[in-house]
C-alpha positions in Angstrom: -52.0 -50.3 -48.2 -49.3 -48.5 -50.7 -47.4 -45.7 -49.0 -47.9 -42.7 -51.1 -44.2 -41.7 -50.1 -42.0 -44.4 -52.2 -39.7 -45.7 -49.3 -36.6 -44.8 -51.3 -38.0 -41.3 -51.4 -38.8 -40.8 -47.8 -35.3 -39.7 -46.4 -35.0 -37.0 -49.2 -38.3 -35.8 -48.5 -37.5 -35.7 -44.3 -34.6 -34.0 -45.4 -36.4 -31.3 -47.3 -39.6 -30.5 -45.0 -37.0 -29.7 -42.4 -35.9 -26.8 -44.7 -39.4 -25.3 -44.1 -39.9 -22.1 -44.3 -37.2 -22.4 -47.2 -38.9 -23.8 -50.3 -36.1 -23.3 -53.0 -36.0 -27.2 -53.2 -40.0 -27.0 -55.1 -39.9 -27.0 -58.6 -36.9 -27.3 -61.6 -37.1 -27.2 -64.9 -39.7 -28.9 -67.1 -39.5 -32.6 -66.6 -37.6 -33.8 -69.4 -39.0 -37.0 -69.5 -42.8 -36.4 -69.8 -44.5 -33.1 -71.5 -47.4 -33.3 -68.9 -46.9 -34.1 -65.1 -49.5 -33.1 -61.9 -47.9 -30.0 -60.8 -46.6 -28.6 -64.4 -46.4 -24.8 -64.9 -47.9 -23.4 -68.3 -47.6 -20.1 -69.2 -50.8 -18.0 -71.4 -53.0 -20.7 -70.4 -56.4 -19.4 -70.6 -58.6 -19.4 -66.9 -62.1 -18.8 -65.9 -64.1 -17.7 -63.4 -67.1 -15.7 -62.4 -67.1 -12.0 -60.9 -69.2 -11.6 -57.9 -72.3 -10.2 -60.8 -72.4 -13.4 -62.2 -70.3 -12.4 -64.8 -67.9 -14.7 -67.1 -64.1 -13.5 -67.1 -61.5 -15.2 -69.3 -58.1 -14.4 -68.6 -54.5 -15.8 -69.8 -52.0 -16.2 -67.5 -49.3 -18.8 -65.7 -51.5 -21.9 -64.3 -50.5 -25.1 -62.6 -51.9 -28.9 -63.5 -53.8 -30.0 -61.1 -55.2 -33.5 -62.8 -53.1 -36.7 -61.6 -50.6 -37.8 -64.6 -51.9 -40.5 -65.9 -55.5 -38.5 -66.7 -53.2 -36.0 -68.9 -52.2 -37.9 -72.2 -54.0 -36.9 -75.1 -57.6 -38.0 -75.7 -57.9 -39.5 -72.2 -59.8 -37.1 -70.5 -61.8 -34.2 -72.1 -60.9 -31.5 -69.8 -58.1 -30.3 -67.4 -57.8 -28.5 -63.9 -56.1 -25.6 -63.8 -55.1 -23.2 -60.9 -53.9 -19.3 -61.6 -50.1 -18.6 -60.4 -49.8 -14.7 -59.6 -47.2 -12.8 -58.7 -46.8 -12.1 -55.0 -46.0 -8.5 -55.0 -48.2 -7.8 -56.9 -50.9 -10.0 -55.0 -49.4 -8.2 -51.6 -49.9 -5.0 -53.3 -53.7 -5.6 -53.9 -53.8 -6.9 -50.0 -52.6 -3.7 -48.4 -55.7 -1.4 -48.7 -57.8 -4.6 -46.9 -55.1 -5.2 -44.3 -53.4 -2.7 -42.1 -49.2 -3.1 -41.9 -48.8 -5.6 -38.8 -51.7 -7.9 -40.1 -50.1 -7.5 -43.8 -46.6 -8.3 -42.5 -48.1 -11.1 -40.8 -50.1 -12.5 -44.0 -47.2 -12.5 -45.7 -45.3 -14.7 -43.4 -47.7 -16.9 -43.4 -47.8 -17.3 -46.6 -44.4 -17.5 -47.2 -44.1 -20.0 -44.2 -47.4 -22.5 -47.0 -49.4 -22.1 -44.3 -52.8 -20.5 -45.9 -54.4 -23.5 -46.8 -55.8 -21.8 -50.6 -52.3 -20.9 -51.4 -49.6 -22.5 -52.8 -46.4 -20.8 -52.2 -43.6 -21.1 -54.4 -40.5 -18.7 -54.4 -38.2 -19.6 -57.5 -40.8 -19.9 -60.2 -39.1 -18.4 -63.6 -40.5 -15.2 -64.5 -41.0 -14.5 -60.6 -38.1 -12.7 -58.9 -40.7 -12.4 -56.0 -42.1 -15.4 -55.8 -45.7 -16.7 -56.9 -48.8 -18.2 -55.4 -51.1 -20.7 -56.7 -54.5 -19.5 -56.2 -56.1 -23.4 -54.8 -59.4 -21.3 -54.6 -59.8 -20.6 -58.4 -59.4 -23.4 -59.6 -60.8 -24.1 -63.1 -61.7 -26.6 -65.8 -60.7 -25.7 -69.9 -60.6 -28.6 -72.7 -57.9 -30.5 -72.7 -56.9 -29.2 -76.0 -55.5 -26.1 -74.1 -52.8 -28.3 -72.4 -52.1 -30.1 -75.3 -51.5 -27.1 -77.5 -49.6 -25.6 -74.7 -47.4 -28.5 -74.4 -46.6 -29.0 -78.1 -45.7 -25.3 -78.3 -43.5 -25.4 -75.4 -45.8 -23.2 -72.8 -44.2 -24.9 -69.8 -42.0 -23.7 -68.0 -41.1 -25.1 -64.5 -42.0 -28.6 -63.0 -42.5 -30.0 -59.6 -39.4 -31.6 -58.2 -39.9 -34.8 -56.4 -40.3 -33.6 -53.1 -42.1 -30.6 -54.3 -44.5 -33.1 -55.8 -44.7 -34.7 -52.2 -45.4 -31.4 -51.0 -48.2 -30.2 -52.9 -49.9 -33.5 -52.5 -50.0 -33.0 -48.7 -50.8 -28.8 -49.5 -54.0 -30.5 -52.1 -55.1 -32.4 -49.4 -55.1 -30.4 -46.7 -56.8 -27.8 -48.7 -59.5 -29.9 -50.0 -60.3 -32.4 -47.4 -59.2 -30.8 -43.8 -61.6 -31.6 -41.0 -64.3 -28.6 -40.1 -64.1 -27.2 -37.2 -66.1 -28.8 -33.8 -68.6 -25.4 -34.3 -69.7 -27.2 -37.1 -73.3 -29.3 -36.7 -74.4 -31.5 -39.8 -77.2 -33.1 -37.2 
């Protein structure tokens, strides 16, 4: 079985998950040697979802990849994943009417710390002297065309290091395939 770690990566990556809660080490600047990686931020991509009447929204805003790589050149696949970045102030703000201050405080820690599973903390995203989260919970499907536009006109704006990329693979993961709990019957 193939390691999904590359041995001559695994050091590097030790080296960096013993940083934790410090994330600085996440993302760079846009990969210069491919226009579309797993992981790429876009900003004014469009993103969809439905309000709790059933109701289509459309909104434009920052979004990560979420499609492996190699489904991303053109005319390979006819439509991409896409999660919603948001500011975290500004997502905090929203929070504090729901939450009282100790739970709030707490919230944020955690997810400053990566450890709410639907979001993706990341704290030196351009354009976010605060910090952004990627919302793991909406994600959402567009036509490709979207990310090839956005690539062409030169939408993206941060990448994945190599260890970050390591990173969210274990975050996607977890997310998306961590065990139910033992209350859970499927007899």
């Amino acid at each position: 079985m193939t390691s999904v770690v590359r041995e001559d990566h695994k050091h590097s990556l030790i080296e960096s998950l013993k940083l934790i809660p410090e994330f600085s080490w996440l993302v760079g600047l846009p990969n210069q040697f491919a226009d579309r990686l797993q992981g790429d931020f876009f900003k004014t991509f469009p993103v969809i979802y439905l309000d709790r009447t059933g109701e289509t929204l459309s909104v434009r805003k920052p979004v990560m990849v979420l499609n492996n790589t190699c489904d991303l050149p053109p005319g390979h696949s006819t439509m991409v994943s896409v999660a919603p970045v948001f500011d975290l102030e500004k997502y905090l703000q929203k929070e504090t009417g729901k939450r009282n201050p100790q739970s709030l405080a707490s919230y944020e820690r955690d997810i400053r710390h990566n450890r709410i599973t639907e979001l993706l903390y990341v704290p030196n995203l351009p354009d976010f002297p605060a910090g952004a989260i990627v919302r793991l919970d909406m994600i959402c499907s567009v036509a490709s065309e979207f990310l090839k536009e956005a690539a062409e006109s030169g939408r993206r704006f941060a990448s994945f290091t190599q260890n970050g990329f390591y990173l969210l693979l274990m975050k996607l993961t977890y997310h998306m395939t961590r065990s139910e709990s033992a209350e859970v019957s499927r007899i």
